[in-house]
Structures are given as C-alpha cells and as structure tokens.
C-alpha positions as CSV (number, residue, x, y, z in Angstrom):
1,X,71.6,196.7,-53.0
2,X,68.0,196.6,-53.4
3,X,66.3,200.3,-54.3
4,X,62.5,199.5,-53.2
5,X,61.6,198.4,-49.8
6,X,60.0,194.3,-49.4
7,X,56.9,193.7,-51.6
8,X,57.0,197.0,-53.4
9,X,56.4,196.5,-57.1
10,X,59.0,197.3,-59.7
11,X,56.3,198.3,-62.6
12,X,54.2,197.1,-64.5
13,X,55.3,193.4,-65.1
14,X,56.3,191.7,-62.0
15,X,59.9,191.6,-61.6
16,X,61.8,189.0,-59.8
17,X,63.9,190.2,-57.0
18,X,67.7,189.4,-57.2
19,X,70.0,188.7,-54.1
20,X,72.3,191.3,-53.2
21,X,75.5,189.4,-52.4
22,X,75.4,186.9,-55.4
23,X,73.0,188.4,-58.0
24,X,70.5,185.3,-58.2
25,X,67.4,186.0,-59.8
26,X,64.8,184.8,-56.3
27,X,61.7,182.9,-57.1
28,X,58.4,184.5,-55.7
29,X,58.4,184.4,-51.8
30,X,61.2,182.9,-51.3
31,X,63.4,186.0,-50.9
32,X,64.5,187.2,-47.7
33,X,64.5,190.5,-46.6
34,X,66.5,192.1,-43.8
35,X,66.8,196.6,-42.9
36,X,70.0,197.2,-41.8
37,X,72.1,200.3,-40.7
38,X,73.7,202.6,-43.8
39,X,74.1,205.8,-43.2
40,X,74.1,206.7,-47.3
41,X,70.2,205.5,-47.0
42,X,68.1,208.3,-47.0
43,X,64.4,207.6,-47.6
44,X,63.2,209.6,-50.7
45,X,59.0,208.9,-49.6
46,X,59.7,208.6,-46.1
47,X,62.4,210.3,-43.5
48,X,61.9,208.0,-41.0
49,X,63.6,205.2,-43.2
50,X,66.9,207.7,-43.5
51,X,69.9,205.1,-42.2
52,X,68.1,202.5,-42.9
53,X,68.7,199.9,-46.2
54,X,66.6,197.1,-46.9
55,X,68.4,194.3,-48.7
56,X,67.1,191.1,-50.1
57,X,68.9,187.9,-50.1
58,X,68.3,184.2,-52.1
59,X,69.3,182.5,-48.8
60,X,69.5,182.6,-44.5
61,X,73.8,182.6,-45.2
62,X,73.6,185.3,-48.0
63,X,71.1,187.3,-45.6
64,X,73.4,186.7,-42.3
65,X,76.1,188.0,-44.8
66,X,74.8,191.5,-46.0
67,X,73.8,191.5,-42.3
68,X,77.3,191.0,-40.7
69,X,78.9,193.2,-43.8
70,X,76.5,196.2,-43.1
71,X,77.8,195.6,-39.2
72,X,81.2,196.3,-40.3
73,X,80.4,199.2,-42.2
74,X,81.1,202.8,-40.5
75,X,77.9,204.8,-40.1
76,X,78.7,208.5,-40.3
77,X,76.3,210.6,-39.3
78,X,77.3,213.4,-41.3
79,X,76.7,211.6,-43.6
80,X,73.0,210.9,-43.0
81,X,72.8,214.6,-42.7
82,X,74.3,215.1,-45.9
83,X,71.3,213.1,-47.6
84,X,68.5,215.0,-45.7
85,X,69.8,218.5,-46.8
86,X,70.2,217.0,-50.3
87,X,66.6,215.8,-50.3
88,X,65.3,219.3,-48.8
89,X,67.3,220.7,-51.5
90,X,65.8,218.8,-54.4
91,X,62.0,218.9,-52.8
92,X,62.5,222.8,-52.0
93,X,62.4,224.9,-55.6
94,X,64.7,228.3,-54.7
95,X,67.5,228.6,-51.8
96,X,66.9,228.1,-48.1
97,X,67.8,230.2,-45.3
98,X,69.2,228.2,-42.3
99,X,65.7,228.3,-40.2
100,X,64.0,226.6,-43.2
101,X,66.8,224.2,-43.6
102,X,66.3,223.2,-40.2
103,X,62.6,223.1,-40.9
104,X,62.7,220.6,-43.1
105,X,65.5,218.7,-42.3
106,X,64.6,218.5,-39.0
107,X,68.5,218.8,-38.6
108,X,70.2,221.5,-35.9
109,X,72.3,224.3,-37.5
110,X,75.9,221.7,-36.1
111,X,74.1,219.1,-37.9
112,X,73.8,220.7,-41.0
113,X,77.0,222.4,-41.1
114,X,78.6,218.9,-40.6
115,X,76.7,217.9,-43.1
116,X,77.4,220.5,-45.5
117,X,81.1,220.0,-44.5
118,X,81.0,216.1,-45.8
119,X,79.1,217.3,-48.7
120,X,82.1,219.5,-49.5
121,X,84.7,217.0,-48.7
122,X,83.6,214.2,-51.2
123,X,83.3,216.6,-53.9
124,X,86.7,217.7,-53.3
125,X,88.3,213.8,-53.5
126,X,85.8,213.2,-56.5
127,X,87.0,216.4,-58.1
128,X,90.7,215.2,-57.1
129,X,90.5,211.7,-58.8
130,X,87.9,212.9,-62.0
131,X,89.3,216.7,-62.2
132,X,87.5,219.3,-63.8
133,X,84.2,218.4,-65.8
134,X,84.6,218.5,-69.6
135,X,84.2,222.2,-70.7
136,X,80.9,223.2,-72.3
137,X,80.6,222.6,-76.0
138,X,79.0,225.5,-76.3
139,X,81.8,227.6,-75.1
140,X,84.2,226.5,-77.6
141,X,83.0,227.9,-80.1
C-alpha cells in the first residue's frame, strides 16, 4: 500500500505512483485515491490520520477493490493503540511513566494496557515462528 498521503512528493525527481492491487506504474493525474479504515495505520506527522490508510489505484474497479478488501479487514483497536504508544515511544527519548504515556498518547491507562498486551502477543507468535535472534558476534568470542 501506498506510504505517503495523495499529492505528497516522493523526493526529488517526481515519482510515478503505482496501484496498490496490480502494481501499474499511474500516469500523472490519473491515479485514484481512496483513505480507508486499517487499524495498523498510525500517522507518523499527524495523529489524527492513526486508522486511517490512503491507497492509490490505476482504475474506479481496482479502487472499489482495495475499498471493499479494507471493509473486510478486522480493525482492532488494540491495535491502533499499539502504534500510538510505539510512536510516543520513539518520539519520547528515556522511559515514560503511565501519566505521560497517557499524555501523549492521548490513550486511557485500559487503552494502553490493551495495547501493550497486543504488543506482547505478536512478539510472542513472531518469536514462536522466527525463534531466538542470532546470538551476538561479539559474544562468541
């Protein structure tokens, strides 16, 4: 899915956008834009676009599609959570008490335990299929 909201620039050179169901390179203004409902959105400039994606299509079908697939999708609202205290955690240099966590989450100390608690549950099924992370190098020798 598309990273950067409609008609924000990719760098320097102008890149093309490329539908998000088949992959088409879009020629300029023709590409059709839709925000839909995803609760593993979370808006790294702006909170107010947490649960929101925007996707880009070639075409109306491909457009209706992402739009009918996202429909389908479960939205989890731990999950949201999850993301906000992930972006306080990576905007905030040091640890957090639970008052400031709420402060800048904007999150109620349920919320954030719920989200903490999906936090903790995907590591644990990533850590079940991957296992334990390579040892250090270091400690080898």
């Amino acid at each position: 899915m598309s990273d950067k909201e409609p008609g924000q620039q990719g760098g320097a050179v102008d890149e093309p956008e490329l539908c998000d169901v088949c992959g088409t390179a879009i020629r300029k203004r023709c590409e059709q834009y839709a925000s839909v409902p995803d609760s593993s959105a979370s808006g790294q400039q702006d909170p107010l676009l947490d649960g929101r994606r925007f996707v880009v299509a070639c075409s109306d079908d491909h457009l209706q599609q992402l739009i009918e697939d996202y429909k389908r999708r479960p939205f989890n609202d731990a999950e949201l959570w999850a993301g906000k205290i992930t972006r306080a955690e990576h905007r905030h240099s040091g640890e957090m008490n639970a008052d400031q966590l709420a402060e800048k989450t904007g999150l109620t100390p349920e919320q954030i335990e719920r989200g903490i608690s999906w936090q903790t549950m995907r590591f644990m099924r990533w850590h079940e299929q991957f296992g334990e992370p390579d040892s250090d190098p270091e400690e080898d020798e």
